[in-house]
N, C-alpha and C positions, 0 to 999 in steps of 0.2 A: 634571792629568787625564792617565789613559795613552790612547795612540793606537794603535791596531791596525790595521794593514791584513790583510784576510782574502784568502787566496786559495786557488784550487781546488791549487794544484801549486807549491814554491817558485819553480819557472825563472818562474814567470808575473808574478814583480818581482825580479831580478836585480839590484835596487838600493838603496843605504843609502840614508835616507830618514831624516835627523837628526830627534829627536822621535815617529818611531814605530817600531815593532815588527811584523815583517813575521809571521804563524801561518797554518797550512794550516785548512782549513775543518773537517777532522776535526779535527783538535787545540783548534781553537776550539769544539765542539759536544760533544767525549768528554768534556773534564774543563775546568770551571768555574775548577779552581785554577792550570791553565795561563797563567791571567790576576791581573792586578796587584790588588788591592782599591781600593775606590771608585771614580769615576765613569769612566765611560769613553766611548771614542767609537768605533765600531768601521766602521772606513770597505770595504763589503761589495765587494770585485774580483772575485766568483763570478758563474755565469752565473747568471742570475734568471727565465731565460725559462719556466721549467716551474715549474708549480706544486708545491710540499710536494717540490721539487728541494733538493738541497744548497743552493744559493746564498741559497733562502728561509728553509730553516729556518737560514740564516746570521743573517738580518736577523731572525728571530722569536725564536730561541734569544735574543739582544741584549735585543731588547726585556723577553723575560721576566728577563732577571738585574740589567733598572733601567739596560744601557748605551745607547747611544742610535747604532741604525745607520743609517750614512747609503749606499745608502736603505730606507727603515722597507716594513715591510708592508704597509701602505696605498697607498705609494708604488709598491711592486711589483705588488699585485695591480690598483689603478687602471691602471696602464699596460697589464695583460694585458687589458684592456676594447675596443682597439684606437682610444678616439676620447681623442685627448689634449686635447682644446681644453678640459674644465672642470676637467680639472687644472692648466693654465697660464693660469686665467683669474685676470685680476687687479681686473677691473672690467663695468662694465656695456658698454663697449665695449674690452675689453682689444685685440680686433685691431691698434687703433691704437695699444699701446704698444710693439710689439717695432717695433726701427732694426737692418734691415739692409741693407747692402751684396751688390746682386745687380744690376746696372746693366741687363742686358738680359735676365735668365731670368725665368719666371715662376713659377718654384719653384727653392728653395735647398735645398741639406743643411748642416745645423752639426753640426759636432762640438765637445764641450765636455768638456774632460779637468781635473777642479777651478776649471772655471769662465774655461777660458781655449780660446783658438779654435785650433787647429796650422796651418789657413792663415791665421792672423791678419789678417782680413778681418772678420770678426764675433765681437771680444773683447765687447763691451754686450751681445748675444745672448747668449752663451757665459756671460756672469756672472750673465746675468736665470734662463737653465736652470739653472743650478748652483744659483740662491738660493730658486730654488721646488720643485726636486724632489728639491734634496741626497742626489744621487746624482754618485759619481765620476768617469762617462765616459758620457756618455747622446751621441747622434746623433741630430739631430732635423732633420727635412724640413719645410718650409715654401712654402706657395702664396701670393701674391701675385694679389690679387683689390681691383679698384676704386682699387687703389695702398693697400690695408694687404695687411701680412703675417698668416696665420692659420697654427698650427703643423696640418697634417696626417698626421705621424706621428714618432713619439716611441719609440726604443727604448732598452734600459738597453745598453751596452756593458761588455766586461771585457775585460783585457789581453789574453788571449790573441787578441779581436777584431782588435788592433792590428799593426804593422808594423814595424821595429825604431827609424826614425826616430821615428815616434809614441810609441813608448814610450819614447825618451829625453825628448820632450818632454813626457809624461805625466808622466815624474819631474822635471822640473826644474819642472812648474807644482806638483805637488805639495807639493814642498820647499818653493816660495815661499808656499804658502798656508801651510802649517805656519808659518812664519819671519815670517809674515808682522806687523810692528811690534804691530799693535792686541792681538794673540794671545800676543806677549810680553810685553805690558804689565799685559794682564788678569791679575787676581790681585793686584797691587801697588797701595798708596794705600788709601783709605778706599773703601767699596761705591758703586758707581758705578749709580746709576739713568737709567735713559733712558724720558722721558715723550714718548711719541709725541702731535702735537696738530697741528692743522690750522686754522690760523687762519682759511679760508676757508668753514669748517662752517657754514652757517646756527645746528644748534642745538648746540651742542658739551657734551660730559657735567660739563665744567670749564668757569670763565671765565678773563678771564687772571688779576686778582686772586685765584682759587683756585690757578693755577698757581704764582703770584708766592709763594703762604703756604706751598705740598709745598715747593718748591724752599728757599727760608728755613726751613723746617721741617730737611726732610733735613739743614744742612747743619750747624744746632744739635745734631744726631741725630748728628755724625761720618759723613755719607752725600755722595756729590755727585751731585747732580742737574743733570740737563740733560735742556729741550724740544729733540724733535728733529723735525722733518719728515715727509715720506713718501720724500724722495730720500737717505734715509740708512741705509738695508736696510744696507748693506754694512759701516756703523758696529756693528752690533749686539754684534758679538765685543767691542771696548772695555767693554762694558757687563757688569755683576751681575746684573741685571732690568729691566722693562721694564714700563710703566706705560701701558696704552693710555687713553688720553684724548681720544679720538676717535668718532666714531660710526661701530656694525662692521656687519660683512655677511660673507656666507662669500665670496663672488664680490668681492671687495676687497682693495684691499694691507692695509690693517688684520689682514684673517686671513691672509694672507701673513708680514706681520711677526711675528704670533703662531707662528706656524709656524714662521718660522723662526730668533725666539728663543728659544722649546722645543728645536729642535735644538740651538742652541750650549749649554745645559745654563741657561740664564737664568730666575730666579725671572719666571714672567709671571702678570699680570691684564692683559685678562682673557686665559686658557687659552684654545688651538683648540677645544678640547670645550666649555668654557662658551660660546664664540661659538657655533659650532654647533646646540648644543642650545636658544638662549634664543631668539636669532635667526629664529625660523621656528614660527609659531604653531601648526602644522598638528600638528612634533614635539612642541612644550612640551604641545599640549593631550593628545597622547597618554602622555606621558612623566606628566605631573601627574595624569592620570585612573588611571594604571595603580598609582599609587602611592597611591589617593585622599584626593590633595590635594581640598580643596572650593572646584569651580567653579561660574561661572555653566550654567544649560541650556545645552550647545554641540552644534554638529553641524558635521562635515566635510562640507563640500558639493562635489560633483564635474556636472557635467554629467547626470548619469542622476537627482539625488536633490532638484532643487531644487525639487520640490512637496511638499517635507517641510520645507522652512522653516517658513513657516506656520502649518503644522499642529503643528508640534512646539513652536516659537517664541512663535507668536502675533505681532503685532504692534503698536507699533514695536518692533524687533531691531534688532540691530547683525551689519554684515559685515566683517568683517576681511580683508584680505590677509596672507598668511601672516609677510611681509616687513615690515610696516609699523611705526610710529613716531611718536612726537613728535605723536600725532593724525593724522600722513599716513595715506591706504590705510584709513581707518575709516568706515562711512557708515552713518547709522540712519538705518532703513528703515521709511516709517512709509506708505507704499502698496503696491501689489503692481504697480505701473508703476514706482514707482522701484526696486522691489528686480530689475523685467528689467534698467534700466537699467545701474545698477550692477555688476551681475552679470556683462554683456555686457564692461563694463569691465575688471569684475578677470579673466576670463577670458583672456582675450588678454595675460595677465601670469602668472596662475598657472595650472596643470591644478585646485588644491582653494583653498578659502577657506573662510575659520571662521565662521559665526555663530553669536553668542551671544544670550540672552535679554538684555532690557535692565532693567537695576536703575536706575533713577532715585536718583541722594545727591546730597547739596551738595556735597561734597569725596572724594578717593579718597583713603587711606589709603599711604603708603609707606616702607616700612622697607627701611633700608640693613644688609644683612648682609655680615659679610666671616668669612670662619675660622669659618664656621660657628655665629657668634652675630651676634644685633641688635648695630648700631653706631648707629645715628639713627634717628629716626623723624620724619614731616611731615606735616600734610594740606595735601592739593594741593586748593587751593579751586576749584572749575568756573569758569573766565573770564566774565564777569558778560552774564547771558543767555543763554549756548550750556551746550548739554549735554558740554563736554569740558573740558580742563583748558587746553588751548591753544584759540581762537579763530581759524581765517587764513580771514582778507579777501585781496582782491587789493591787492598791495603792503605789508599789513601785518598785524603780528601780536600779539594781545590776550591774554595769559597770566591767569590766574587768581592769589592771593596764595598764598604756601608761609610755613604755620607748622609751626615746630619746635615739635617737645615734647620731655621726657625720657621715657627707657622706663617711667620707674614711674608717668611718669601715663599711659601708653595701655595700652587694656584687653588683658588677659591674651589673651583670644583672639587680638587682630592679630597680636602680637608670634610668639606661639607657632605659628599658620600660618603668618606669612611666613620662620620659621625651617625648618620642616616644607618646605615648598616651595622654597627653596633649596640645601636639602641632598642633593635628589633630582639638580640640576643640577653642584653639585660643593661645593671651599671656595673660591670667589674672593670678588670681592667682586659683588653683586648687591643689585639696587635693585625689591624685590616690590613691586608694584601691588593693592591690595586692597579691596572693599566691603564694607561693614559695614552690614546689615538686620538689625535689631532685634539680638537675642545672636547670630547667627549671621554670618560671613565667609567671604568669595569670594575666590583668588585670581584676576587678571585677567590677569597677566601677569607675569613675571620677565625683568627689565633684567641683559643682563651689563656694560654700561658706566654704571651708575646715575652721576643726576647729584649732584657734590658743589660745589657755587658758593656764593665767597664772601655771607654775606648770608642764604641760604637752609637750605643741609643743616646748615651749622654754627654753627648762631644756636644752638645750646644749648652744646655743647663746645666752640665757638670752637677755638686752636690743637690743640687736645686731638684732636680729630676727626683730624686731618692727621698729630699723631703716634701715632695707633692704628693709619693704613694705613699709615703708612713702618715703625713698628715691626712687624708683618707681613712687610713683605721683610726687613728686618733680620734678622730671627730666620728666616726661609727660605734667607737664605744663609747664616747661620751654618750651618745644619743640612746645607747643601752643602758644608761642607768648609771656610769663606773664614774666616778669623779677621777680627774687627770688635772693634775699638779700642774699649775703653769713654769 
């Protein structure tokens, strides 16, 4: 991969920098051929503070010729927003993951030059900024509130920002990230996947026996596979792709890691864009309606609209939270008391939530798509008495039975909707939710971490299933450049 450092003026890196190639902003934006062919990385040292400025169209030109600038557009223009906290959020309570040293202030500034601290006082900070907003010199201030740290502001930096010490020490963390072992390694040996998985998931999209069969798969595949954690972001360069096997959210290290294996150039499922879009009912239902996909009756409900439930609905309905899962955040609604109640509930969590009309089936329909065709298909049979597929009681929890079938016995319509529906969201792999009344199907929802467990997704392909998604990354990273050993 070539490595670029872009800068507004050469004096503003006065320094060799083993492994990359120092170009002025204009020479990087006049001509396309000034640059190496295939992938590249273009690490952005311009101001970024103004919009459709040099510095931006440094990072946007990047993006448009397929290099990958660190930091990207989004990343630029989310910061000109002035509130950094849901850009560095990593969880539902992220305040309390940033560890820093500030003994008696109640607000700090970090500086973070490739993820390292220049008063080396807060290098864990300085690596957390680097690995979420992959940008090269960011300064970020942080308040201290209740005894967690929250970032309150967040700006990009460039060399010329800096001061002469700082900018030796800006080149000397530079070089070491370059150099750094993991990044010399990558490339060499057999394709190196990394399945992200969290052992402590309630419902998790894999069991371990399905981990146990990708990893044994891959390795008959000439691939090497390894479960990795959530404390191993900083592994991710070691790696070819990236396998999330975990249950996602945008406000999660899971989109985090997505993010920023996409940066280091790594084949990912699922994609930030597929988490994004699948993740949040409110977009899927506008995203599928616009495309019309065929849904259930739904309606966006906001605070001004909710005597149009009812009326439009009828009842019993079903209320969604936008966020919601595994049967969490879903409640049918079968009085006009329960539906305040509820309402009041989800409220105080989202500003909108979805209800839909309620279709009564035995079983929901679910096809596992990847690369843009059927992979499996199942009926999720309704857990024996309740109207959903999962069943939770207090303390425990009642699952419905999952049969497999093959694609040629399930009707032509499932398949060819939940292909339809998928494709609007991307090519990863995706796990469509479907109802089937009489000839006609509903899509209900699209999974971007559908689940594949031993036992269940792959009672018809057995080993076969497991080498269809590794053969997927294989053939992704061939297509990246990586020679793969037959």
């Amino acid at each position: 991969m070539n490595i670029y450092f872009v800068v507004n003026q050469p004096r503003d890196w006065p320094f060799e920098t083993p492994g990359a190639t120092v170009i002025t902003a204009r020479e990087y934006i006049a001509d396309s051929n000034d640059v190496g062919p295939g992938l590249a990385r273009v690490f952005n040292f311009c101001r970024t503070n103004r919009y459709q400025g040099r510095g931006y169209y440094v990072s946007l030109v990047a993006e448009a010729r397929g290099h990958r600038p660190w930091p990207d557009v989004k990343t630029i223009e989310d910061l000109q927003t002035g509130d950094p906290k849901p850009l560095l959020a990593e969880g539902d309570d992220a305040t309390s993951l940033w560890t820093i040293t500030s003994p008696t202030e109640r607000t700090t500034v970090i500086n973070a030059h490739f993820g390292r601290d220049p008063a080396r006082k807060n290098d864990a900070a300085a690596r957390q900024l680097f690995g979420l907003l992959h940008a090269p010199f960011i300064r970020a201030t942080f308040e201290c509130r209740k005894g967690f740290w929250t970032p309150k502001e967040v700006r990009l930096l460039y060399p010329g920002n800096l001061d002469a010490a700082e900018r030796a020490f800006a080149a000397e963390a530079a070089a070491d990230y370059l150099a750094a072992p993991s990044r010399r390694q990558r490339g060499k040996g057999p394709p190196a996947l990394a399945i992200l998985y969290n052992a402590d998931e309630p419902d998790p999209p894999s069991s371990p026996a399905a981990l146990k069969a990708f990893c044994k798969t891959a390795k008959a595949m000439g691939m090497r596979a390894e479960v990795i954690g959530r404390d191993a972001i900083e592994r991710l360069p070691e790696f070819d792709a990236l396998f999330i096997r975990d249950t996602t959210h945008v406000n999660h290290y899971t989109y985090q890691f997505a993010r920023r294996a996409a940066n280091e150039g790594l084949v990912v499922i699922d994609d930030p864009d597929s988490i994004v879009r699948a993740t949040n009912k409110v977009f899927l239902y506008e995203l599928l309606s616009r495309h019309r996909i065929p849904l259930p009756r739904s309606l966006i409900v906001h605070r001004g609209n909710v005597a149009q439930i009812v009326a439009t609905l009828n009842l019993p309905c079903i209320v969604k939270l936008p966020d919601s899962a595994f049967s969490r955040g879903v409640a049918k609604i079968v009085s006009r008391e329960q539906l305040d109640d509820v309402l009041k509930a989800f409220f105080e969590r989202s500003e909108l939530v979805v209800a839909q009309e309620w279709l009564p089936t035995d079983f929901d329909w679910r096809v596992g798509v990847l690369d843009g065709r059927a992979l499996y298909v199942c009926k999720y049979l309704m857990a024996p008495g309740h109207w959903q597929v999962i069943k939770r009681e207090p303390g425990k929890k009642v699952e419905g039975a999952t049969i497999p079938l093959t694609i040629g016995e399930t009707p032509e319509i499932v398949v060819k909707t939940a292909v339809q529906a998928a494709s609007v969201i991307g090519v990863g792999l995706y796990g469509v939710d479907l109802k089937q009344v009489g000839d006609r199907c509903y899509v209900i929802e699209v999974n971007d971490n559908p689940n594949i467990d031993a036992g269940n997704e792959d009672g018809v392909l057995k080993e076969a299933l497991y080498r269809e998604v590794l053969g997927v990354f294989l053939r992704r990273i061939r297509e990246r450049g990586k020679p793969v050993e037959a």
